[in-house]
Gaussian input, Z-matrix of N, CA and C with variables (Angstrom, degrees):
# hf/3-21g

backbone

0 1
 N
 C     1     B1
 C     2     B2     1     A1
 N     3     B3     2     A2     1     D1
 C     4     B4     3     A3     2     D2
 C     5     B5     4     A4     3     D3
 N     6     B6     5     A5     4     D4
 C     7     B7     6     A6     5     D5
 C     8     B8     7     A7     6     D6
 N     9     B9     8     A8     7     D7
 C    10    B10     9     A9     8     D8
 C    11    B11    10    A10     9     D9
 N    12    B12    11    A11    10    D10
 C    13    B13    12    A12    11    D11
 C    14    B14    13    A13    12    D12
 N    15    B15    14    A14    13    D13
 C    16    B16    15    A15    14    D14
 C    17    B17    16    A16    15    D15
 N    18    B18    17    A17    16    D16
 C    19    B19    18    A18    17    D17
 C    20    B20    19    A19    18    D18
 N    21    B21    20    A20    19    D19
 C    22    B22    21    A21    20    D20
 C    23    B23    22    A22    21    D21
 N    24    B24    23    A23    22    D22
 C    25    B25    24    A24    23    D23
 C    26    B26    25    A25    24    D24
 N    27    B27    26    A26    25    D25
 C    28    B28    27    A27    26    D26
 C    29    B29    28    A28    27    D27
 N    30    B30    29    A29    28    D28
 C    31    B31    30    A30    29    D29
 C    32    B32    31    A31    30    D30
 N    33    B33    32    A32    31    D31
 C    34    B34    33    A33    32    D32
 C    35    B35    34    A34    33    D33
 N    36    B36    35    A35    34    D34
 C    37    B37    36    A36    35    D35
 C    38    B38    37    A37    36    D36
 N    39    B39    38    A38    37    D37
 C    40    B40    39    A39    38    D38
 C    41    B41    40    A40    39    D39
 N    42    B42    41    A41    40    D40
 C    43    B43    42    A42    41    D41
 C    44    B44    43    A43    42    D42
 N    45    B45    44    A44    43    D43
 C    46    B46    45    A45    44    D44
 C    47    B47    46    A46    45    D45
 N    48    B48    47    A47    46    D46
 C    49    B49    48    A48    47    D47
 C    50    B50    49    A49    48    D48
 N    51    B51    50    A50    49    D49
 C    52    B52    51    A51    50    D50
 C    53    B53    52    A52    51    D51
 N    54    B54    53    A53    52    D52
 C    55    B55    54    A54    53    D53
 C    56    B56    55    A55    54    D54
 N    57    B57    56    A56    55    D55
 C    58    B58    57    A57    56    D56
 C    59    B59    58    A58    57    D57
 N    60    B60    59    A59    58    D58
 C    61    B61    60    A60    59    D59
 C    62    B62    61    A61    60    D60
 N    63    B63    62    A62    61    D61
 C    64    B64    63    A63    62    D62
 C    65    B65    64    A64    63    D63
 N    66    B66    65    A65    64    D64
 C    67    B67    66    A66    65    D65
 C    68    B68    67    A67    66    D66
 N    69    B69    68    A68    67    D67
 C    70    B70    69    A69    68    D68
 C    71    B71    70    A70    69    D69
 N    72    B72    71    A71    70    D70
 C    73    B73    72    A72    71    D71
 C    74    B74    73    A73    72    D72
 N    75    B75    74    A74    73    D73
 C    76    B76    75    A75    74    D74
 C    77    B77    76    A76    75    D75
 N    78    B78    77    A77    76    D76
 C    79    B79    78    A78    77    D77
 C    80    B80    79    A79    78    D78
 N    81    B81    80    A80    79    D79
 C    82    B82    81    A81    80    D80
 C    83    B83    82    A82    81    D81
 N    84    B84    83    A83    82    D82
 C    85    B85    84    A84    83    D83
 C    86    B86    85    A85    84    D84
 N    87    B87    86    A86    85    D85
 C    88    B88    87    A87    86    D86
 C    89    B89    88    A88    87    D87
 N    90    B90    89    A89    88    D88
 C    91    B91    90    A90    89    D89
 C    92    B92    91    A91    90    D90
 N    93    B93    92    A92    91    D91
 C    94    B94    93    A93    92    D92
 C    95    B95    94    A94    93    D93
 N    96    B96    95    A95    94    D94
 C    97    B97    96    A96    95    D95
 C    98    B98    97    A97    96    D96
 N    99    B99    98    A98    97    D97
 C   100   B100    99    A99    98    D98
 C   101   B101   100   A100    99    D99
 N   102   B102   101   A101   100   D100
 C   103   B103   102   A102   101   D101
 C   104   B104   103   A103   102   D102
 N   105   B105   104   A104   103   D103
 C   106   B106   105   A105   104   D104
 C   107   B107   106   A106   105   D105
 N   108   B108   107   A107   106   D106
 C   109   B109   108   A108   107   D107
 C   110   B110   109   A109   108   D108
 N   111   B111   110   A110   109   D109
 C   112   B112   111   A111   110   D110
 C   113   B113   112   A112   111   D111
 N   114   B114   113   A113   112   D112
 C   115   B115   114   A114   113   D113
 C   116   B116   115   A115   114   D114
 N   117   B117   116   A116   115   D115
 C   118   B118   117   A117   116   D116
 C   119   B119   118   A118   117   D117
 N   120   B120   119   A119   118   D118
 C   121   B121   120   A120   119   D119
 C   122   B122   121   A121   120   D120
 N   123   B123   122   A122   121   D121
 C   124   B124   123   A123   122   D122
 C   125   B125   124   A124   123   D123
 N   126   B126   125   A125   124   D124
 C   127   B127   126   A126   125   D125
 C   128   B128   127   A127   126   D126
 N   129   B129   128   A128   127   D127
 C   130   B130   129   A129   128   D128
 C   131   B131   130   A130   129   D129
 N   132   B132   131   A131   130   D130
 C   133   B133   132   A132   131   D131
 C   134   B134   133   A133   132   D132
 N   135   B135   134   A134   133   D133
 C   136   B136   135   A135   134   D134
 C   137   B137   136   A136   135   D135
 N   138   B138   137   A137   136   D136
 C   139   B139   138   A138   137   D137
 C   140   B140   139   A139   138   D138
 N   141   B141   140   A140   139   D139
 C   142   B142   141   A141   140   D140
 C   143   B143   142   A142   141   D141
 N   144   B144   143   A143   142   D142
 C   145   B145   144   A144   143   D143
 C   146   B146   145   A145   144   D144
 N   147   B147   146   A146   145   D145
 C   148   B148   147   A147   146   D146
 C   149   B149   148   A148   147   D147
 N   150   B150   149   A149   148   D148
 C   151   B151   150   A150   149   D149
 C   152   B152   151   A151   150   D150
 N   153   B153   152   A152   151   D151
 C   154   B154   153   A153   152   D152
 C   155   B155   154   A154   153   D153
 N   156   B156   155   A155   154   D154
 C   157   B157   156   A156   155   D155
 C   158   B158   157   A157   156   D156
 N   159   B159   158   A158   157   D157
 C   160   B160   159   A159   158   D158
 C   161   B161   160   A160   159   D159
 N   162   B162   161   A161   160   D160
 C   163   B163   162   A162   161   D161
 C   164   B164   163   A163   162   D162
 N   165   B165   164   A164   163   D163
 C   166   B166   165   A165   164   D164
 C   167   B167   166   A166   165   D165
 N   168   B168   167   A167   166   D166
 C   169   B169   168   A168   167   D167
 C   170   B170   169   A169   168   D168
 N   171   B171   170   A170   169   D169
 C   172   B172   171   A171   170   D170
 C   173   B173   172   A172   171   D171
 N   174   B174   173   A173   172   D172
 C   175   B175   174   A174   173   D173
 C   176   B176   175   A175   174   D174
 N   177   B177   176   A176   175   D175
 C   178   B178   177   A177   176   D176
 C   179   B179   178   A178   177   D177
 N   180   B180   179   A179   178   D178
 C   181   B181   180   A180   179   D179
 C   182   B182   181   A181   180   D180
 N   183   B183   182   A182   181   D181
 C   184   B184   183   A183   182   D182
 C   185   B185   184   A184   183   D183
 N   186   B186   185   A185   184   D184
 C   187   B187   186   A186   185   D185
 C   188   B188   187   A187   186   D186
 N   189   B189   188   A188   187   D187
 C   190   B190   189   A189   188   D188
 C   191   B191   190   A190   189   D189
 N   192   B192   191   A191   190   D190
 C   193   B193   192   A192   191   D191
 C   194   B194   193   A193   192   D192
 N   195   B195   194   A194   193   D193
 C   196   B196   195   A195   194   D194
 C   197   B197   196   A196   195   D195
 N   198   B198   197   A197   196   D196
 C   199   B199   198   A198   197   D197
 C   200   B200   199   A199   198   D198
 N   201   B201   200   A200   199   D199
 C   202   B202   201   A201   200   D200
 C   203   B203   202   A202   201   D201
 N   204   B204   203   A203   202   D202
 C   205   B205   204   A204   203   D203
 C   206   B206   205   A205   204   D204
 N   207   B207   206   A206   205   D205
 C   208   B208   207   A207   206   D206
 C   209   B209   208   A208   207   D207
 N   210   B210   209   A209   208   D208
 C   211   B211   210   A210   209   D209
 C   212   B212   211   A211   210   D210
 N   213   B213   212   A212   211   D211
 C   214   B214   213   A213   212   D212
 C   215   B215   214   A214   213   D213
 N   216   B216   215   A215   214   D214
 C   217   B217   216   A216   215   D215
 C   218   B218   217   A217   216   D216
 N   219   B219   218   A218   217   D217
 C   220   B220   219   A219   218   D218
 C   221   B221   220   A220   219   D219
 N   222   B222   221   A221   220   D220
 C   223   B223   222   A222   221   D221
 C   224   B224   223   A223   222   D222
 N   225   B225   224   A224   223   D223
 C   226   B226   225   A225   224   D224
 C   227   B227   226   A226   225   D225
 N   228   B228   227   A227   226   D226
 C   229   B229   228   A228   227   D227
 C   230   B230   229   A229   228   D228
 N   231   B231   230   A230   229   D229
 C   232   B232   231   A231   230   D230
 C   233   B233   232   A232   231   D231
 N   234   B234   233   A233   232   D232
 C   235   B235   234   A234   233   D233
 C   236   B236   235   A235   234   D234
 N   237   B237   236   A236   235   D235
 C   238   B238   237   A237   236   D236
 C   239   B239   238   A238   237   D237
 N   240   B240   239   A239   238   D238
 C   241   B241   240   A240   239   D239
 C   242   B242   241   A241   240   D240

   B1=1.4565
   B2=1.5295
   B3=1.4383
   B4=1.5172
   B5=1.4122
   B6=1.1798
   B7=1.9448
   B8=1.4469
   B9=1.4146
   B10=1.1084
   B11=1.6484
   B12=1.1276
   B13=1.6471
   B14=1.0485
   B15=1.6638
   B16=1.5831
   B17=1.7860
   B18=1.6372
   B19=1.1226
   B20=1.8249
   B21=1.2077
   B22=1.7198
   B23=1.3031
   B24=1.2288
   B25=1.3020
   B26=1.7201
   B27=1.1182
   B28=1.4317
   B29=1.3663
   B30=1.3685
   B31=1.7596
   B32=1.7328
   B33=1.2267
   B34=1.4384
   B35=1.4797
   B36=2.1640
   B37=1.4617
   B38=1.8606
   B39=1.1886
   B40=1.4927
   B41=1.3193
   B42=1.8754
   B43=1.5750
   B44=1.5996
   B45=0.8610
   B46=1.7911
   B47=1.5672
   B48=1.3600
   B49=1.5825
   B50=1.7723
   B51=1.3332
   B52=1.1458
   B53=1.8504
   B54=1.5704
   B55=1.0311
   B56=1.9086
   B57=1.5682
   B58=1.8043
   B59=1.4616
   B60=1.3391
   B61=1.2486
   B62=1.7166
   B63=1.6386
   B64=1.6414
   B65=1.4519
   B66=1.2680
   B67=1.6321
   B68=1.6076
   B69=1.1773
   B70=1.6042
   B71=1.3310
   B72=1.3072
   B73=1.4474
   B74=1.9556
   B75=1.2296
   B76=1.5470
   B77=1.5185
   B78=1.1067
   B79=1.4514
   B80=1.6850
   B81=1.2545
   B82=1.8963
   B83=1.6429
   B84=1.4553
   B85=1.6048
   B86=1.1120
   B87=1.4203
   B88=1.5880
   B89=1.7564
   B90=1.1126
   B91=1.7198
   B92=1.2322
   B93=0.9115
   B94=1.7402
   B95=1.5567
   B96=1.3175
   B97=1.4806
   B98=1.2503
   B99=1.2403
   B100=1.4378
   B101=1.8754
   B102=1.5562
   B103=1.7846
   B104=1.9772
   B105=1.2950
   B106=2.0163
   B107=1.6045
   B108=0.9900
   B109=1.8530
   B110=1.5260
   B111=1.3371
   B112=1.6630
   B113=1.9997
   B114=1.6063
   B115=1.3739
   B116=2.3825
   B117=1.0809
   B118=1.5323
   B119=2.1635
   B120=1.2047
   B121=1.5207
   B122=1.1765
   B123=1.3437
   B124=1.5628
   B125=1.9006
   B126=0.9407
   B127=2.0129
   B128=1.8503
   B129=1.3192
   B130=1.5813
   B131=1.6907
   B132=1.1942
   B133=1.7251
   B134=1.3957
   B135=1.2441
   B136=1.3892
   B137=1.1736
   B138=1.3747
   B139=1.5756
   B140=1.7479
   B141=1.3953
   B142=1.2579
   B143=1.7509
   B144=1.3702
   B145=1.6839
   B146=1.5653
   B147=1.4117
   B148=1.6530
   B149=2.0189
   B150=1.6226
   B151=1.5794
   B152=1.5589
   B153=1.3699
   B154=1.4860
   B155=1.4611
   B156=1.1511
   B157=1.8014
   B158=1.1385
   B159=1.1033
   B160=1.5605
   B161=1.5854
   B162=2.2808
   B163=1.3008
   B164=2.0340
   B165=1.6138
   B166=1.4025
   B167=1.8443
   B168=1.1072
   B169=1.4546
   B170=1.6970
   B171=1.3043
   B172=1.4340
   B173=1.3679
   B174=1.6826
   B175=1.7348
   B176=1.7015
   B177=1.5050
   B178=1.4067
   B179=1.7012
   B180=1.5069
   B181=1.0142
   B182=1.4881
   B183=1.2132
   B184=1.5258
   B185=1.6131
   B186=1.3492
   B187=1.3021
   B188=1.4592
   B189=1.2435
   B190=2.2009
   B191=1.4477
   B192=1.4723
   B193=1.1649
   B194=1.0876
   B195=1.4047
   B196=1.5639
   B197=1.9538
   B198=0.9386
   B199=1.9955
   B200=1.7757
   B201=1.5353
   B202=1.7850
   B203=1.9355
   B204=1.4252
   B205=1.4361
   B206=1.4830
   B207=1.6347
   B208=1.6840
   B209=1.3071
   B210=1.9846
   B211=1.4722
   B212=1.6418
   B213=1.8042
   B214=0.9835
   B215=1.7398
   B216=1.4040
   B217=1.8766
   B218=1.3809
   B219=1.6700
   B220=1.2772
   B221=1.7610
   B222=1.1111
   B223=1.6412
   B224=1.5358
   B225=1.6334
   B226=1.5548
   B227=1.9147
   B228=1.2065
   B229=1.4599
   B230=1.2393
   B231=1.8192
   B232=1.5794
   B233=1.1689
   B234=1.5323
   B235=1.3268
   B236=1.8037
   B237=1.6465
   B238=1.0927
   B239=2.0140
   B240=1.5807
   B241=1.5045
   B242=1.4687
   A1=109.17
   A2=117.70
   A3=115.90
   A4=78.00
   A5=97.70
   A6=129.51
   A7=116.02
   A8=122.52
   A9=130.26
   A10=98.06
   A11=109.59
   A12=105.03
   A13=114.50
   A14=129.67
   A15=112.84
   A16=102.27
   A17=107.95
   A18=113.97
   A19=102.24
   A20=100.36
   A21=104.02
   A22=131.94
   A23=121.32
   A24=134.44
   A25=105.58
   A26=116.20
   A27=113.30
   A28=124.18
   A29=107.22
   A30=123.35
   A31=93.28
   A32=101.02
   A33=146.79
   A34=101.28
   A35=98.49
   A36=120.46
   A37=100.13
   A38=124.10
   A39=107.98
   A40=132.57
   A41=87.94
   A42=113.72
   A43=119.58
   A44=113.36
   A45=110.16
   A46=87.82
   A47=127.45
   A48=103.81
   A49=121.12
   A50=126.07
   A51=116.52
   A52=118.73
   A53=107.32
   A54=93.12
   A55=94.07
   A56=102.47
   A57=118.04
   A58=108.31
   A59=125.43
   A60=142.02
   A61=95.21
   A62=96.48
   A63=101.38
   A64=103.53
   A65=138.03
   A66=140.83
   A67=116.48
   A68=109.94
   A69=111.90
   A70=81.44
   A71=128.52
   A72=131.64
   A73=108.72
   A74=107.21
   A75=104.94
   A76=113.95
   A77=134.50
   A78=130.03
   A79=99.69
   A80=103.00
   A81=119.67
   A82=103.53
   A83=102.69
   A84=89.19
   A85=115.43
   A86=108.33
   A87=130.87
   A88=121.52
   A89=115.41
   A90=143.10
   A91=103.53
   A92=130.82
   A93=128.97
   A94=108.65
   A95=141.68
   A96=125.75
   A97=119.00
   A98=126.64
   A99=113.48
   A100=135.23
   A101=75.19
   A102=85.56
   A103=127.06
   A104=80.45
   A105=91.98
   A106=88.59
   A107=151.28
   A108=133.09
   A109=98.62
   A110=101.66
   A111=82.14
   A112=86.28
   A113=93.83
   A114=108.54
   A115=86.80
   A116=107.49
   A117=105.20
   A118=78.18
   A119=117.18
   A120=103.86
   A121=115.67
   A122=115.27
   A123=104.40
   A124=112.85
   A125=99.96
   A126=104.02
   A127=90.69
   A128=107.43
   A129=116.00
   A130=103.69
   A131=139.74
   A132=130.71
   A133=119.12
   A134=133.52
   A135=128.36
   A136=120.53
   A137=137.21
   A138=130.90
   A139=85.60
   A140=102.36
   A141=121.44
   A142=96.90
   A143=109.32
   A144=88.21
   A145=111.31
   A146=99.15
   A147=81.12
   A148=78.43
   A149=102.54
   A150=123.64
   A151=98.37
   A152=117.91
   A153=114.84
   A154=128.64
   A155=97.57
   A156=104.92
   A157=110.40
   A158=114.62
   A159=110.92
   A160=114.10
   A161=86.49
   A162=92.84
   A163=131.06
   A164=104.63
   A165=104.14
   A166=93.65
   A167=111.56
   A168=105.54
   A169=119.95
   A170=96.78
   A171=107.22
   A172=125.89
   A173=82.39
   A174=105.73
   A175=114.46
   A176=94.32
   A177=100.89
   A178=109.69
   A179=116.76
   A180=128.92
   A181=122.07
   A182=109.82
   A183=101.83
   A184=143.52
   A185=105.96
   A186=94.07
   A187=132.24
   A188=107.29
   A189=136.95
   A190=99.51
   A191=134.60
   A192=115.99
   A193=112.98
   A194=142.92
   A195=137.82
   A196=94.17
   A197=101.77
   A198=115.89
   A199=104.24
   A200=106.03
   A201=111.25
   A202=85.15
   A203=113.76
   A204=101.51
   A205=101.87
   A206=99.02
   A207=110.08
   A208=121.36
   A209=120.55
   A210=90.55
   A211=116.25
   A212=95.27
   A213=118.55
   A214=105.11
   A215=104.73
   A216=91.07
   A217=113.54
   A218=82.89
   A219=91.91
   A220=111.51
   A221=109.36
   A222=111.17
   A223=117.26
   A224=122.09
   A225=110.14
   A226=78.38
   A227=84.43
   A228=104.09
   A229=122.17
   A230=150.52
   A231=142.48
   A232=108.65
   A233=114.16
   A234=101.05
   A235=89.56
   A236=94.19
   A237=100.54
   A238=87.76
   A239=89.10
   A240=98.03
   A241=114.00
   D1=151.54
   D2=-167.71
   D3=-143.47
   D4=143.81
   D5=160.73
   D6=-71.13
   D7=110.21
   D8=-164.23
   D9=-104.18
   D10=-31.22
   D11=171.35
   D12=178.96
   D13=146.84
   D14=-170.39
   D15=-133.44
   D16=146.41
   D17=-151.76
   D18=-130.74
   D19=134.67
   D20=154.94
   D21=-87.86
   D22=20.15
   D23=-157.22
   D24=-137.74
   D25=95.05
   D26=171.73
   D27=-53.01
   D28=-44.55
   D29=171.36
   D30=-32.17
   D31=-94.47
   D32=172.03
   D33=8.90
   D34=-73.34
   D35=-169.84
   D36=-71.85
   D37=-31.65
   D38=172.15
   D39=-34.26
   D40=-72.42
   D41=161.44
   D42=-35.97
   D43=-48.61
   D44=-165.54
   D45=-83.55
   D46=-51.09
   D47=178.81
   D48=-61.90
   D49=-27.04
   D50=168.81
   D51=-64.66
   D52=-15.53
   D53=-151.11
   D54=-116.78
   D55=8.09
   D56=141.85
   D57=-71.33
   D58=-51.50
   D59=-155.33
   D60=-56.59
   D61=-57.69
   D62=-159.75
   D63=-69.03
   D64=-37.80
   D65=146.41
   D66=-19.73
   D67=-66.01
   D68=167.58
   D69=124.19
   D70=54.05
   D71=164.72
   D72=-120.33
   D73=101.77
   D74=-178.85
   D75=-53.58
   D76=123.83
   D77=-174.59
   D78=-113.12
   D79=-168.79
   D80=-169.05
   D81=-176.65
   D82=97.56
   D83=164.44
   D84=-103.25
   D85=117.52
   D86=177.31
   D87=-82.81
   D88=109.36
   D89=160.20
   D90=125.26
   D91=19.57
   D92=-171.57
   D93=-80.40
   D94=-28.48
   D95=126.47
   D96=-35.37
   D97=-65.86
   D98=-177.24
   D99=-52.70
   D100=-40.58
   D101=166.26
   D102=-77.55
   D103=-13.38
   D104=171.82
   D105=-99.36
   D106=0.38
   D107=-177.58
   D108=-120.34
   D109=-45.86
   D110=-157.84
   D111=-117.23
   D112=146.51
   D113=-159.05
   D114=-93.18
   D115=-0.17
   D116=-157.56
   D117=-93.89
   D118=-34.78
   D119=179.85
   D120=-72.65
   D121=-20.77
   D122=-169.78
   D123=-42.45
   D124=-30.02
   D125=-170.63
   D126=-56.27
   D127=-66.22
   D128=178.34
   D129=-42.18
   D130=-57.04
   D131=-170.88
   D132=64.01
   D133=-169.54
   D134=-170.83
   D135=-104.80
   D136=164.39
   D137=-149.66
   D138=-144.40
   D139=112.52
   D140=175.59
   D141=-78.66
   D142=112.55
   D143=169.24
   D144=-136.47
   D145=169.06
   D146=-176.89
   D147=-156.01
   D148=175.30
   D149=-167.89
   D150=-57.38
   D151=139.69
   D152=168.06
   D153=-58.98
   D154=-9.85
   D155=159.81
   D156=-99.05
   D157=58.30
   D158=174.78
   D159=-149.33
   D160=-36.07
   D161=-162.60
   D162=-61.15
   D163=2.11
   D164=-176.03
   D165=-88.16
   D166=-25.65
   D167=-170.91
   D168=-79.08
   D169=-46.00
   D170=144.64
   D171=-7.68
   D172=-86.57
   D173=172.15
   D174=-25.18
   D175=-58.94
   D176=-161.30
   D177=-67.44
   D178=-46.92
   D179=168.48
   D180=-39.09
   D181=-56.00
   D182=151.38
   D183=-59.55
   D184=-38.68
   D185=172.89
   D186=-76.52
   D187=-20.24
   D188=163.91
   D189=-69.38
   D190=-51.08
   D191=-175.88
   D192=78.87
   D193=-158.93
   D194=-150.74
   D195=-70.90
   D196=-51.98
   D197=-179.29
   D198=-20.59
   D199=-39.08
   D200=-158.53
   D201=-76.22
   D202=-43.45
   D203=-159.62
   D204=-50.62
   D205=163.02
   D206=160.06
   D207=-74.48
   D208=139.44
   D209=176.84
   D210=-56.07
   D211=-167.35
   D212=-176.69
   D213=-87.27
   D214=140.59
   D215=168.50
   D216=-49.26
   D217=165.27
   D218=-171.28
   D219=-83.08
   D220=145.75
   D221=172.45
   D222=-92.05
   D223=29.72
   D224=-172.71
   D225=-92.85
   D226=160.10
   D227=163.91
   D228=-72.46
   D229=125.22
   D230=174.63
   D231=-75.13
   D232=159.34
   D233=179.32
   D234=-101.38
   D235=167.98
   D236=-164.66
   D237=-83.85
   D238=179.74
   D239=176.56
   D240=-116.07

């Protein structure tokens, strides 16, 4: 697992993991118990991580923001055959 980015912001770290998730990139944010219990981690914050084959896409996915995802299928109707 590689650290794709680490956050003090729970809001923040949700969002960017849903928005690995919606890519089709499995994510893991790591210490986020620790940083809601103990006030001495907060300096440490949360560790967005995801598989090392992942982590350049990741990358990208985050920095593009919704733009990197694929659209959505399409909703026309096929014709049948």
């Amino acid at each position: 697992m590689k650290t794709v980015k680490t956050f003090t912001n729970l809001a923040e770290a949700g969002f960017a993991t849903s928005l690995l998730e919606a890519a089709g990139i499995p994510a893991l944010l790591a210490g986020e118990q620790s940083f809601l219990y103990n006030v001495g981690a907060a300096n440490q914050g949360m560790r967005l991580q995801v598989d090392d084959s992942d982590h350049e896409r990741a990358m990208r996915v985050l920095e593009e923001g919704l733009d990197a995802l694929p659209p959505p299928p399409s909703a026309e109707p096929t014709a049948e055959v």
